[in-house]
N, C-alpha and C positions, 0 to 999 in steps of 0.2 A: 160885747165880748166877755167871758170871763175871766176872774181874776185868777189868778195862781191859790187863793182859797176858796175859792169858789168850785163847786162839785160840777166835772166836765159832761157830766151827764145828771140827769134831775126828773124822773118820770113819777106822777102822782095818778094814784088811778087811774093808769093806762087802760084803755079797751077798746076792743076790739072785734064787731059781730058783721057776720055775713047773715043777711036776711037772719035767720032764728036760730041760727047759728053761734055762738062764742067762740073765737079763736083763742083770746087773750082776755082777761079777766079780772081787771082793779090790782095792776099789778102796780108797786111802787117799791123803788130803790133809790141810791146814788152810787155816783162812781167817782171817784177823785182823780186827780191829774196824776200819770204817770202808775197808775195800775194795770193790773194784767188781767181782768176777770172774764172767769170761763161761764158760759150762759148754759145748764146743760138739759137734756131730757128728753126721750124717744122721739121719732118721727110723729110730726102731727102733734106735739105738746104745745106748740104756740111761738117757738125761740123763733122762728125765720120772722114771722107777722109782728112780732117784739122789734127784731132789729127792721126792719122794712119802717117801720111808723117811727122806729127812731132814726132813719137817715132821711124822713119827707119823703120818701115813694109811696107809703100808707097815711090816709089821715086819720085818726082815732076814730072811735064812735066816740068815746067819752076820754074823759083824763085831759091831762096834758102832760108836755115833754119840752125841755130847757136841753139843747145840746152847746157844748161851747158857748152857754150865753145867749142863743137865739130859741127865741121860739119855736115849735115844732111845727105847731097848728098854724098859725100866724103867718112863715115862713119858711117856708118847708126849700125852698129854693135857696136862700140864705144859710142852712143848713148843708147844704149838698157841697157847694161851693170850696167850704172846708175840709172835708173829712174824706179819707181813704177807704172806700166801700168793697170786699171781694163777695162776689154774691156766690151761689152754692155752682151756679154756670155761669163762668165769669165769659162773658161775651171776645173772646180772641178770635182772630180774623186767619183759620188755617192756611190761607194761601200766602197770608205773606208771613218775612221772616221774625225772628226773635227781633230785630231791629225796626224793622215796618211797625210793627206793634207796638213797638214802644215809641217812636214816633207820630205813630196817631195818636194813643193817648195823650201824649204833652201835648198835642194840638187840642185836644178835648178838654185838659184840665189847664189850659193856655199858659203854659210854662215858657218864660219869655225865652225868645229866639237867641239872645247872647251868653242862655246858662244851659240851654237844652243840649248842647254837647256834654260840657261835663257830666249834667245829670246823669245822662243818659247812661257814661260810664261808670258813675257810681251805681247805678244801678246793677247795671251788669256783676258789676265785681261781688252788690250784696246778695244777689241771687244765685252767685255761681256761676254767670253765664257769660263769662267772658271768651269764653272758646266758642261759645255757638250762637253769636250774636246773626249767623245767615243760613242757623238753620230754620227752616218752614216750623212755624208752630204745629202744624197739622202731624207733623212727622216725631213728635218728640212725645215723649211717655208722662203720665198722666202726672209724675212726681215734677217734671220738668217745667209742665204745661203753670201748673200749681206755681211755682217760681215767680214764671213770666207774669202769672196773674198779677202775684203781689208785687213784683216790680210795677207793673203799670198801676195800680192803687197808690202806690208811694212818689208815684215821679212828682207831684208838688206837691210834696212833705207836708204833708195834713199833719198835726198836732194829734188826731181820733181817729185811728183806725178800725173798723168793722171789719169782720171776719163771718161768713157763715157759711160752716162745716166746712171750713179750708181743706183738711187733710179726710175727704168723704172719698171712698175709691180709690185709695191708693194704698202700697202696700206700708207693713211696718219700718221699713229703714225709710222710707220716703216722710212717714209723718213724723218719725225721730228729725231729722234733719230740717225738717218744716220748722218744730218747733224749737228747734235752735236759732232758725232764724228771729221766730218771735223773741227771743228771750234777747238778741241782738236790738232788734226797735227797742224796744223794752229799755233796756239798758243806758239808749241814747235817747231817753224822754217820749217814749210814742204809747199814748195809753191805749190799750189796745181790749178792746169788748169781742169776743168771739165763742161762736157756738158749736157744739159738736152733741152728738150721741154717745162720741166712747169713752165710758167714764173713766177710764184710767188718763185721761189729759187733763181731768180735771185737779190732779194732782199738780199739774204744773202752773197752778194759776195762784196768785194772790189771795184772791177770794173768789168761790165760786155761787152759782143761782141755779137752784135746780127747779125748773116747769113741769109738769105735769097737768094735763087736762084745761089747761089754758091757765092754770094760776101759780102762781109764785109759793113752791113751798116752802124754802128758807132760801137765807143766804149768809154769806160767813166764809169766813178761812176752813181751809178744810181741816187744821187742827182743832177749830173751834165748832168747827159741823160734829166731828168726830166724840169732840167731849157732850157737846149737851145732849145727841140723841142716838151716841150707842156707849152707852155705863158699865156694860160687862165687860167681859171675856170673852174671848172669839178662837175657838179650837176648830183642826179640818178632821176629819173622821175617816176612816177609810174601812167600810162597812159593808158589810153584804148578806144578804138583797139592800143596794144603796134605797132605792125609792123607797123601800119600805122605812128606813132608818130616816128620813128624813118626815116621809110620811108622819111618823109615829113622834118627832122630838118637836114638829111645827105642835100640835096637839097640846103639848106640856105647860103647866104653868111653870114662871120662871125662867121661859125659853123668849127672848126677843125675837129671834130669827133663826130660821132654819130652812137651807135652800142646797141646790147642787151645786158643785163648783166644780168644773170639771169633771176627774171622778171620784172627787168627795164630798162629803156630807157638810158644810158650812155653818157651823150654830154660835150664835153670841146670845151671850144668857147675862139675864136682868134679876137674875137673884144668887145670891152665895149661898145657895143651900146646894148650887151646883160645883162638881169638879169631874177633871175627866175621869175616874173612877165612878162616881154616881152614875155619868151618864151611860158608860162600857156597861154597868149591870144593870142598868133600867133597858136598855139594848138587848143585853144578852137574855136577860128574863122575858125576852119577848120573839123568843128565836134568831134572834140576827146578831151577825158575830162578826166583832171590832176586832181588827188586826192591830189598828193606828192611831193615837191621837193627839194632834202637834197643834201647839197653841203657832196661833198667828195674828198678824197685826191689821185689826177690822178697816175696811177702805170706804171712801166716798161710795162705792157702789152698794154698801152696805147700808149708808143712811138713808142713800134714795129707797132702795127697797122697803125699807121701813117706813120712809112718809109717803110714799105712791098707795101704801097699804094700809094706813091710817085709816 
C-alpha cells in the first residue's frame, strides 16, 4: 500500500501500441494523495488508453504503473479492488431503479451487508438523489444518469477516483454542478485523476496534463502552464474581414498565437515591440479595420494551442 508520502499514482514510460499503431507514448508523471488533476486533450489524444492501463483493464506495451502502492503490470486485479473507476459509458442497468443500481454495485464492489444501508443513503444525499431513489435510471436525463454513475463508483469509498469525460454530453449547468461534486470528494480527501476535452475544466484542477498525439506535453498548475509557455500579452480584436486579420497577425514575427475566438481575433505576443496601437495599424495598412482591442487574461486553451503546434 502506499504511504501518505508516497505518490498515489507513479507511471514511468508508459505505453501503449496497437499492432503499428501508438496509442500512448513514454508518458511519465506523478500524482500525490488528495489532488484534483485534470488529464486533458482532443479525442483520440491517448487520455482514455492512459487511464484504462492505469486502473489494470489495459496492460502496457512497455513502462510501468504503481497505483496506490500496487503494481499495475504485476496486478492489475489488486488495482481494481481499490479505486473508483467512472468509465466515458458507465455501464447502469436502465430497467432498474436509482436504488437497484446502487445495490448492485455494492454487491459488485462487496460493501458489507450491515453498512450497505447507510451507504447507500449517503450516497443518495451526495448525489442529490434523495427524491428519486425509484426513479428507472433509463428515464432520467443524462446530467442525472452522470450522478448515479458516480454514486455507484463511490459506494466503497476508494481513496483514487478515476473519471473519464464524466461530464461528455451534457449540458453546461449539469457539468457546473458535476463539478461541484468533485470539488466536494475533493474536499473530503478523494484524489481524483479525471479526463475531459473541454479545456475550460481544466481550470478547475490542481494541476493539469495535457496529451496530444499519444504523448505527454506538459504538465503543471495551470498558473504555472500559463507562466512558462505564454510570456506576452493576450488582446481580443474585433476586426473585419476577421480571417483575414488573423490570417495576416499568425504570419508576424513577435506574434505567439493568433486564432478565432468567437467573433474575435485572439493574439498573445512574444515580443514588446507589440501594443494594441502597433497591431490596429499593421491591420489597417493592410486594409482591414479594427473597431476593438481589449486586453484579456490568456487561458489553458491557449498553451494547448501552442504545444499541439510546436
Amino acid at each position: 500500500m502506499a504511504t501518505d508520502q508516497a505518490p498515489i499514482i507513479r507511471a514511468q514510460g508508459l505505453t501503449k501500441r496497437f499492432g503499428n499503431f501508438t496509442a500512448v507514448d513514454d508518458v511519465t508523471f506523478e500524482v500525490q494523495r488528495g489532488e484534483v488533476v485534470g488529464y486533458l486533450g482532443p479525442n483520440g489524444s491517448g487520455k482514455t488508453t492512459t487511464i484504462r492501463m492505469l486502473c489494470g483493464i489495459l496492460r502496457p506495451t512497455a513502462g510501468s504503473a504503481w497505483v496506490l502502492g500496487v503494481d499495475v503490470v504485476r496486478n492489475p486485479e489488486g488495482v481494481k479492488r481499490q479505486i473508483g473507476y467512472m468509465s466515458q459509458k458507465f455501464a447502469l442497468y436502465d430497467d432498474l431503479t436509482v436504488r437497484e443500481n446502487l445495490e448492485f454495485y455494492a454487491g459488485v464492489y462487496e460493501v458489507p451487508r450491515d453498512e450497505e444501508r447507510e451507504r447507500l443513503a449517503e450516497i443518495l444525499r451526495m448525489a442529490g438523489l434523495e427524491q428519486r431513489p425509484e426513479s428507472v435510471a433509463g428515464d432520467l436525463s443524462g446530467g442525472w444518469r452522470q450522478r448515479l454513475a458516480l454514486g455507484c463508483a463511490l459506494l466503497h469509498r476508494p481513496p483514487l477516483l478515476f473519471l473519464d469525460e464524466p461530464t461528455s454530453g451534457v449540458d453546461p449547468a449539469a457539468r457546473r454542478e458535476f463539478w461541484d461534486l468533485i470539488y466536494q470528494l475533493a474536499a473530503g480527501g478523494t484524489t481524483i485523476f479525471v479526463t475531459t476535452h473541454y479545456m475550460d475544466e481544466a481550470e478547475h484542477c490542481g494541476r493539469v496534463g495535457f496529451m496530444y498525439g499519444g504523448h505527454l506535453l506538459a504538465m503543471g498548475t495551470p498558473r504555472a502552464l500559463k507562466a512558462q509557455y505564454l510570456h506576452g500579452a493576450a488582446w481580443e480584436l474585433a476586426a473585419s474581414p476577421l480571417l483575414d486579420a488573423v490570417e495576416l497577425l499568425s504570419g508576424l514575427p513577435g506574434i505567439a498565437q493568433a486564432r478565432l475566438h468567437g467573433d474575435r481575433a485572439q493574439v498573445i505576443v512574444a515580443s514588446e515591440e507589440w501594443s494594441p496601437e502597433s497591431l490596429r495599424a499593421k491591420l489597417s495598412a493592410q486594409g482591414i479595420t479594427v473597431s476593438a482591442v481589449e486586453t484579456v487574461e490568456p487561458s489553458l486553451e491557449n498553451v494547448f494551442t501552442l504545444l499541439a503546434h510546436q
